[in-house]
C-alpha positions as CSV (number, residue, x, y, z in Angstrom):
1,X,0.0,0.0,0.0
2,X,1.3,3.3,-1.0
3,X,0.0,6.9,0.6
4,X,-0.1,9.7,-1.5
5,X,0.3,13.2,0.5
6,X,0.0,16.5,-1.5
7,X,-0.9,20.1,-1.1
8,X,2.3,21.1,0.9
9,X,4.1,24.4,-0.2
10,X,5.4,27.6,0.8
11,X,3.0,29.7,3.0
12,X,3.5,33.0,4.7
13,X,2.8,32.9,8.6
14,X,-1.2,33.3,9.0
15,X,-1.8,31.4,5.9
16,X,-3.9,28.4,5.3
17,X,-2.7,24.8,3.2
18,X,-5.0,21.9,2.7
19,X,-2.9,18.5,2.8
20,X,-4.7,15.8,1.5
21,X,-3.9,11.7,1.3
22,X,-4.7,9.1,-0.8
23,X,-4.2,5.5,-1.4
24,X,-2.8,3.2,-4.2
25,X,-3.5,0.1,-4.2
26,X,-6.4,-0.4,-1.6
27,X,-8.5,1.1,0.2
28,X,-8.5,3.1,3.8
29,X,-11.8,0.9,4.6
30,X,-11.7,0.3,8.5
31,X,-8.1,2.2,9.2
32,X,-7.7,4.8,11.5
33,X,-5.8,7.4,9.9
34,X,-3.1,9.8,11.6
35,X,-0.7,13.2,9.9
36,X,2.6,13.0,11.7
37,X,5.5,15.9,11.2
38,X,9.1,15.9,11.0
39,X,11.2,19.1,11.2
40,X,14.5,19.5,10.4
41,X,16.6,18.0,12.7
42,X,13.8,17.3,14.8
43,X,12.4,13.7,15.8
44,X,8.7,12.9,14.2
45,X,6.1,14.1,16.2
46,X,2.3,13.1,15.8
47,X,-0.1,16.2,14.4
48,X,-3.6,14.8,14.5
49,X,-5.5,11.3,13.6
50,X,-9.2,10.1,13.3
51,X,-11.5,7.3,13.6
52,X,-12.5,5.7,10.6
53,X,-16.1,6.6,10.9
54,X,-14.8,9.9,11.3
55,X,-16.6,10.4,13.9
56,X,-13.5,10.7,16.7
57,X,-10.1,13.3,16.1
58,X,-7.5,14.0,18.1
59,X,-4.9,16.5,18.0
60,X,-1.5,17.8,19.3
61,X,-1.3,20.2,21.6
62,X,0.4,22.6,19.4
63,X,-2.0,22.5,16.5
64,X,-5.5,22.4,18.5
65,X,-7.5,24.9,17.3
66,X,-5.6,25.7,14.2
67,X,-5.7,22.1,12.5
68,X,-8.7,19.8,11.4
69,X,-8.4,16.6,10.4
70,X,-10.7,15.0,8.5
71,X,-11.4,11.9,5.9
72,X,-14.2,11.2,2.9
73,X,-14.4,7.6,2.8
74,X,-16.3,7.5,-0.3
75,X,-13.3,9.5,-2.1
76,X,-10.9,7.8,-0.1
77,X,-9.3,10.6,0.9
78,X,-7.6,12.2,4.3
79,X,-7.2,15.7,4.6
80,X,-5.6,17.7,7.0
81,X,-6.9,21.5,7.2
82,X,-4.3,24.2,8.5
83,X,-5.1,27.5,9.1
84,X,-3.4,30.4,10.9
85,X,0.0,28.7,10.0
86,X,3.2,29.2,12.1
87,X,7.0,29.1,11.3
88,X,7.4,26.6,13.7
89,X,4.7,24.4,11.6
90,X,7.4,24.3,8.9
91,X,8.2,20.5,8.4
92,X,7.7,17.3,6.2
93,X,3.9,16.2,6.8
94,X,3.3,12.4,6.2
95,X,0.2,10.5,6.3
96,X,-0.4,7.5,7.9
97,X,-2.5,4.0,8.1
98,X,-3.1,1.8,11.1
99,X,-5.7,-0.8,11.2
100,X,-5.6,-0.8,14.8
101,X,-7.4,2.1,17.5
102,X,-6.0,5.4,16.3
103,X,-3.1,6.6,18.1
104,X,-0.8,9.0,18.4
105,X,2.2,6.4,18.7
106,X,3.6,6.9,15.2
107,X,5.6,3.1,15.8
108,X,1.9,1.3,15.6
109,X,0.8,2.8,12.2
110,X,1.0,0.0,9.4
111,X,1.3,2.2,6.1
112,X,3.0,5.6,5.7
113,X,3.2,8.5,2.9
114,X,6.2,9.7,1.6
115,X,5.7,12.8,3.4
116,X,4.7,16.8,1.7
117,X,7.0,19.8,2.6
118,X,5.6,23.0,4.4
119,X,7.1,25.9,4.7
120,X,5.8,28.7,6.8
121,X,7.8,31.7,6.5
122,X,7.9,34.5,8.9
């Protein structure tokens, strides 16, 4: 199973980017799906995940408020709404799978992205 993460870019601080994540290959039918980040020399941190039926989120501390995660099963799609965008949100967002509860423990995800840069300059 491949994720597919787009709509990463370069964003001026206050701004607003839509990520969005897709699968090849199969579907997200019955997985939990998280966004984790990476920064630069930074270890991967969790951002927000959700419940397959949608119905349950949570987030990071840091992005409550700001960030909404959300998923269209019939388009089989993940998205991960960011608004009033910081510098300090500037890393490599990746999508992930886990068939299991949704967690924010990025070891017990089963499929990852290959991640989408954002850039949030000052």
């Amino acid at each position: 199973v491949q994720l597919q993460a787009s709509g990463g870019g370069l964003v001026q601080a206050g701004g607003s980017l839509r990520l969005s994540c897709e699968p090849s290959g199969r579907t997200f039918s019955g997985y939990d799906m998280g966004w984790f980040r990476q920064a630069s020399g930074k270890e991967r941190e969790f951002v927000a995940a959700i419940r397959w039926s949608g119905g349950i989120t949570f987030y990071a501390d840091s992005v409550k408020g700001r960030f909404t995660i959300s998923r269209d099963n019939a388009k089989n799609t993940v998205y991960l709404q960011m608004n009033s965008l910081k510098p300090e949100d500037t890393a490599v967002y990746y999508c992930a799978a886990n068939a299991g509860p949704a967690t924010v423990v990025a070891e017990r995800y089963d499929y990852w992205g290959q991640g989408t840069k954002v850039t949030v300059s000052s």
